[in-house]
N, C-alpha and C positions, 0 to 999 in steps of 0.2 A: 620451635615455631610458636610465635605469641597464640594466645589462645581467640575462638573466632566463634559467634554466638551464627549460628544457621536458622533462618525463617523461612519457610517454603509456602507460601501463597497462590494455593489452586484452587480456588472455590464454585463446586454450584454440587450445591445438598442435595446429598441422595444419591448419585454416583457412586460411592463409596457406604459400606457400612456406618463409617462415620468418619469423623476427622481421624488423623494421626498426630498423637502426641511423641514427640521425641525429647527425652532426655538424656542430659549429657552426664560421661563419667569421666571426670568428677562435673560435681554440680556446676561451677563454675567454668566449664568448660564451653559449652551451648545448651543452647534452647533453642525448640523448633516447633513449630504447629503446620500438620500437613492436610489439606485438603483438597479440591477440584474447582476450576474456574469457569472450564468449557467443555463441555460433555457431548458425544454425536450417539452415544449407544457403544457402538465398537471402542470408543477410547477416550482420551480426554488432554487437557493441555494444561502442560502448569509451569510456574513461574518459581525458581529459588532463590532469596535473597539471604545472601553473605554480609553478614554485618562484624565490623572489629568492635569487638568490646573493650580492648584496651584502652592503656591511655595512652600507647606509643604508634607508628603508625606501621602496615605491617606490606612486604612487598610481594605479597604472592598466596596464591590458598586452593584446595584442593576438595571438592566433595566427591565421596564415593557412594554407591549403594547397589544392590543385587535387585533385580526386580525376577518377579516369580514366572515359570516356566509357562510360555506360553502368551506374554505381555513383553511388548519390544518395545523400545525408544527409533521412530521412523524421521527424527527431525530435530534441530536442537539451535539455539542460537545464544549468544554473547559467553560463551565457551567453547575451548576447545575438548571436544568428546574423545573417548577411546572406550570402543565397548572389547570386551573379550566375554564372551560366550555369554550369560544374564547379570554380569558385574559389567557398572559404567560410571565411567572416572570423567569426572569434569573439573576442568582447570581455567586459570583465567588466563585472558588474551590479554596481547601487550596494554591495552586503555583499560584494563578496570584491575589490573592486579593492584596495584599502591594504593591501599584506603589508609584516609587519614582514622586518627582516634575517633569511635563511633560511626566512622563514614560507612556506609553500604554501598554495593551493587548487587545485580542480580541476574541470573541466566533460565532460560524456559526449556521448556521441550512438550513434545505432542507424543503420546502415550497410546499403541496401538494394544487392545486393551484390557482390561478393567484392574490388573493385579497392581499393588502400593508396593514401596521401598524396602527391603530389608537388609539387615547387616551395614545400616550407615555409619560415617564416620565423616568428620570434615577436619583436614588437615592431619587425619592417622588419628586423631580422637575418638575413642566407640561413641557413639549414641543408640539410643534404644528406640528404635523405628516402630515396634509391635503397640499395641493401647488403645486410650483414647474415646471418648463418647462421641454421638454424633450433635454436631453444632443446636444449639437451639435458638438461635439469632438467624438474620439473613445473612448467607454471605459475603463475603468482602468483597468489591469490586475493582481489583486491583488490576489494570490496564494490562494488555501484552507489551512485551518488550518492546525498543524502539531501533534496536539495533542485532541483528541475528549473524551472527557470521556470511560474507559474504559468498562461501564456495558451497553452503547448504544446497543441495537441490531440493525441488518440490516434490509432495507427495504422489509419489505415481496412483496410487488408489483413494482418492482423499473420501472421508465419510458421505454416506449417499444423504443429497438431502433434495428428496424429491417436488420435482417443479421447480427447480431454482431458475435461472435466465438459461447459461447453457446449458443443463439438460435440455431444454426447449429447442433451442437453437445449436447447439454443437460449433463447428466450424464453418465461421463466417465467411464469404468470400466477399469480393466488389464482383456486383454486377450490372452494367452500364454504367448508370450515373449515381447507384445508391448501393442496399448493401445487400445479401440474403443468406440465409441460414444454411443449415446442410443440405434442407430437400429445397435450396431454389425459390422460398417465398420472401418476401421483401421484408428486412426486419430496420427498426429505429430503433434504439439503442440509446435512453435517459440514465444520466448519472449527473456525479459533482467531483471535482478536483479539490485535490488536497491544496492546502497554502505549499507555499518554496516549501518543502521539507523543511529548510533548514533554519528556517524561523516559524516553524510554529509554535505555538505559545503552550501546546499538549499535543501529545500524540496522537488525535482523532483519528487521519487517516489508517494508522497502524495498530486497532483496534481490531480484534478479530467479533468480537460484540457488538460493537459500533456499527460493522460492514453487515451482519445479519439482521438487527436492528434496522437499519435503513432497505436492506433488501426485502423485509419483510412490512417494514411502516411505510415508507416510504416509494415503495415499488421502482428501487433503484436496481437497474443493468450492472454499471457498470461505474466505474471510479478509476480515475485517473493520479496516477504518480508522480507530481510535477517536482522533481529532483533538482533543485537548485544548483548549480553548474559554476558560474563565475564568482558569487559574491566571495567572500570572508568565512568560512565553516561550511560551505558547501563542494562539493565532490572534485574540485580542484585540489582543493585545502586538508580536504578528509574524505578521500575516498571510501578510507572502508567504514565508517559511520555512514554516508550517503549511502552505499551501496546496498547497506544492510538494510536500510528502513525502506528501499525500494523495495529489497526479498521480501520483508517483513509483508509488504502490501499484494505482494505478489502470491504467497503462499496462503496470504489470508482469502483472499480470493478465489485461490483452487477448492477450498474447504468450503467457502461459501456459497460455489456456482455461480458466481458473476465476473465479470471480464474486468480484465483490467489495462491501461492503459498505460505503459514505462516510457516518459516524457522526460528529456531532453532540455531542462529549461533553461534555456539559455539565451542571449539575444545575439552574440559575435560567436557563437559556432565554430563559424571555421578559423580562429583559432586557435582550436582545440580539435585539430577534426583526427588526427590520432589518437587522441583518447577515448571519442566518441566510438570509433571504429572498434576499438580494443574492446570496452564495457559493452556494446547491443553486440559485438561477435561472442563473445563470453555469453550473456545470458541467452540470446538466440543459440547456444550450443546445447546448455541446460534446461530452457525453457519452454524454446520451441515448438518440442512434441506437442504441449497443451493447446487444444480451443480457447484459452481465455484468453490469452495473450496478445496487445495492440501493443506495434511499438510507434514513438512517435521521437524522431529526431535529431528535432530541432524546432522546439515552442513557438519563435519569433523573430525570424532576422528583422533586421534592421533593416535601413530603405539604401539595403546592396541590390546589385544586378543578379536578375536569377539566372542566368544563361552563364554571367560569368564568376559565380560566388555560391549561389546558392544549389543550384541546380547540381554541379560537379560535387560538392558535397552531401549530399542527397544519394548521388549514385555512388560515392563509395562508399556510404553505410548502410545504402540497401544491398550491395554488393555482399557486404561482412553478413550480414541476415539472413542473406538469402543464402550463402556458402552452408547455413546450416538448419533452415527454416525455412523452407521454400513457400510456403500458403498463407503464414497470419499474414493481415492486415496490416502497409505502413503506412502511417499519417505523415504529410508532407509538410512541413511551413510553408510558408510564402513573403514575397517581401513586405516590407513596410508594416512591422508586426502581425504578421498573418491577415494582412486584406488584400492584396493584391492579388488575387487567384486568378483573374482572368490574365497576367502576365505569365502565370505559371501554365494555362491551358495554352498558349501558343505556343510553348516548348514542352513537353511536358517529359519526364523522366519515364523512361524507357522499363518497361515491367507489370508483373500480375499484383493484384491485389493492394496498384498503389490507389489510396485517396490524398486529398489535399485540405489543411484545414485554412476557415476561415473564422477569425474572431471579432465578436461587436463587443461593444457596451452600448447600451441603448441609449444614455443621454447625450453621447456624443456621435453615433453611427447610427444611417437611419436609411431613406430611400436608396440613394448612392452607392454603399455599401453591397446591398442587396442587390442591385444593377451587375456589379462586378461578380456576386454569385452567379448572377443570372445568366449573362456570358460565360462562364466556367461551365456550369451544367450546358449550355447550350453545345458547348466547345468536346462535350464528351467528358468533363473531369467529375470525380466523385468526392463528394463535400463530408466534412467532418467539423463541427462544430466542437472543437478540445476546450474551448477556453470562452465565456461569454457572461455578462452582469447587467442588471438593470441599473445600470448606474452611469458616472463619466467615466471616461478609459483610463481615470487613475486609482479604479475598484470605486470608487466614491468616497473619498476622505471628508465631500462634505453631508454628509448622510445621505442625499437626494437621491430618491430612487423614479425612473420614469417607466411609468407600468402601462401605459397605452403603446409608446413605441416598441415595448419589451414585447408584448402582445400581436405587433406586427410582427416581429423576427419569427415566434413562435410558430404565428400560423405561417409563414415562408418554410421553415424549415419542414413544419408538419406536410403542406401539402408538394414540397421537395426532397419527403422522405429522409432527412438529412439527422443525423444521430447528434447528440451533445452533452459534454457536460458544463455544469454550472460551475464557475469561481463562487465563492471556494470554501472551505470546511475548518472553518478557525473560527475564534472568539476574539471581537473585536468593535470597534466604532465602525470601521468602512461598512458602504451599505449593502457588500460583497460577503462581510463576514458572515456566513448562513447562523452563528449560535453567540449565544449571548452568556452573560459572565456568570459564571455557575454551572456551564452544562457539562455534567460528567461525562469525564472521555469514553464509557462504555455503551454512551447511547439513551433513550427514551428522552428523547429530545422536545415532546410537544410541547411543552411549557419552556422553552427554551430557544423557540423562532428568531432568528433578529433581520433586520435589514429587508433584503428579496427573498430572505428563504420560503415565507408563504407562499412568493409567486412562483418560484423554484419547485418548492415541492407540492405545489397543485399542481404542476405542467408534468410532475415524473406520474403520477398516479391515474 
């Protein structure tokens, strides 16, 4: 087996007595620096990066290590794990085993806690895991992974971090027209959606930093998964790279205490409406149990008939969810990229805890729009705002943001109790993109505003 240099990248000082230096035998063989990234008290989460130091390319690689008596690995992603008793073997999955000459990848895990690696090796190589001073720099800030295995479940006990959204609120239901908490009092419910997964330009939403970061600056609920579906490298194309940056957002969010939203994004749905059945039956098997969990989908049909297109698929994904998930929360499209809701209130899909979402852009949706909420609520339907910009309805490619009409939505939704998230959490020109070119994916974004995001996140706080 060619030989393979190991960097394990967990940083936030103090956690740990100090870093861990691992050396290889022989010298040539790896080198590793091991620290902590994200820390709750009971454990911590870290990231290992596999690098070929060769100059040929190598098609497969193995890290192992023992961790100490009474420290478990509760979670793990872009490997395949195998623990036996405090030894845990990690291998690569079929998309990251082949690295070219010096290419890396890298696989994480969340660390239930506090004890470090011993007895490592990568590829049957000893390395010397014991060492090491503690850093005198600040940490590295090196992102969570963007792709976790997709059959991982979520932390059934994730770290307490007291006052987050759901402890406040716990399990949401619909009740009449809006939403409310466990004990029954009316809750709204502010966040932002990610871009298409599948073209964002960094991994923001899949940030475990990022997500407490904004939960705690930003006084953000909740964040939406918007999983790109038909294009080209989206979950047609790659399922299990989509799959996993949905867990990613999904696990990130039980640890954080804020909900999250598994969106469907798609505009022709049905089809594909047995794929969709398969994927929200699968994570509604795994998921379900938790209060965070919104499922939504189907982002945007198109301008089909909802009685005859939409509607029927609607009810056999809420079918598949409900076979294993009977209470979260499912957001409904509607035709005509999610504006026509009062079409959907004269029919409306048969079941508990359905809402229905409707989406503007302000420079191009304005009184009329809101007409058609207004009818819907009137109609008995409960509104969910998934997707919405101060912009034209093409996010705004020409910068132009309109902040008086965006202001009217606002206060409709406010005094219609109606929950949202904002489009969307990328770096970019549109006037949609919330962050501008430089903003690291871990978050501390004030300096870093772009577009609507001031108006966005005045309205979450």
């Amino acid at each position: 087996m060619r030989t393979l240099r190991l960097v394990t990248s967990l940083a936030v000082a103090g956690l740990l007595a100090g870093a861990v230096a691992m050396i290889a035998t022989p010298a040539s063989a790896a080198t590793a620096a091991f620290s902590v990234t994200n820390n709750w008290g009971s454990g911590y989460q870290g990231q290992v990066t596999v690098t070929n130091d060769t100059s040929a390319p190598i098609s497969g690689w193995r890290v192992e290590f023992d961790l100490p008596a009474g420290t478990t690995i509760s979670q793990s992603w872009n490997a395949q794990q195998v623990t036996s008793g405090n030894h845990h073997t990690f291998s690569n999955v079929s998309w990251n085993g082949t690295l070219a000459a010096g290419a890396s990848t890298s696989f994480g895990f969340l660390v239930n806690g506090s004890g470090t690696p011993v007895n490592c090796t990568v590829n049957g190589n000893s390395v010397n895991c014991a060492g090491g001073v503690p850093p005198t720099t600040p940490p590295p800030t090196t992102p969570p992974p963007t792709t976790p295995p997709p059959t991982t479940p979520p932390p059934t006990t994730p770290p307490p971090t007291a006052g987050t959204p759901v402890e406040r609120y716990g399990q949401l239901r619909v009740c009449g027209t809006t939403m409310c908490d466990r004990n029954g009092s009316r809750v709204r419910l502010r966040g932002v959606s990610s871009m298409w997964l599948n073209w964002e330009t960094a991994p923001y939403a899949e940030n475990l930093s990022a997500l407490t970061w904004m939960r705690d600056n930003w006084n953000l609920q909740v964040i939406r998964a918007a999983m790109g579906v038909e294009p080209a490298g989206a979950y047609l194309s790659d399922p299990g790279r989509a799959r996993a940056q949905v867990e990613t957002i999904i696990n990130n969010a039980v640890t954080a205490g804020v909900y999250v939203i598994v969106d469907w994004h798609a505009h022709e749905a049905q089809n594909n409406q047995s794929q969709a059945v398969a994927f929200f039956g699968d994570l509604a098997r795994r998921y379900g149990h938790l209060p965070n969990v919104i499922w939504e989908p189907w982002n945007e049909p198109l301008q089909f008939s909802w009685t005859g297109v939409i509607k029927p698929y609607h009810q056999a994904v809420v079918s598949a969810i409900r076979a294993a998930d009977p209470d979260n929360i499912v957001v409904l499209g509607t035709p005509t990229w999610s504006q026509d809701v009062d079409a959907a209130a004269a029919s409306p899909v048969s079941g508990t805890n359905l809402m229905y979402t409707l989406h503007f852009y302000s420079c191009t949706h304005g009184a009329s729009l809101r007409a058609k909420g207004d009818a819907a609520i009137r109609a008995g339907l409960a509104l969910f705002v998934t997707e919405w910009g101060a912009s034209n309805a093409d996010g705004g490619l020409d910068g132009r943001a309109c902040l008086p009409e965006a202001q009217s939505w606002i206060d409709w939704m406010t005094s219609n109790g109606i929950s949202w998230t904002a489009w969307k959490l990328d770096v970019g020109t549109d006037t949609t993109n919330l962050l501008s070119p430089g903003a690291p994916v871990t978050g501390g974004w004030t300096n870093y505003l772009h577009g609507h995001a001031p108006f966005v996140v005045a309205n979450m706080r």
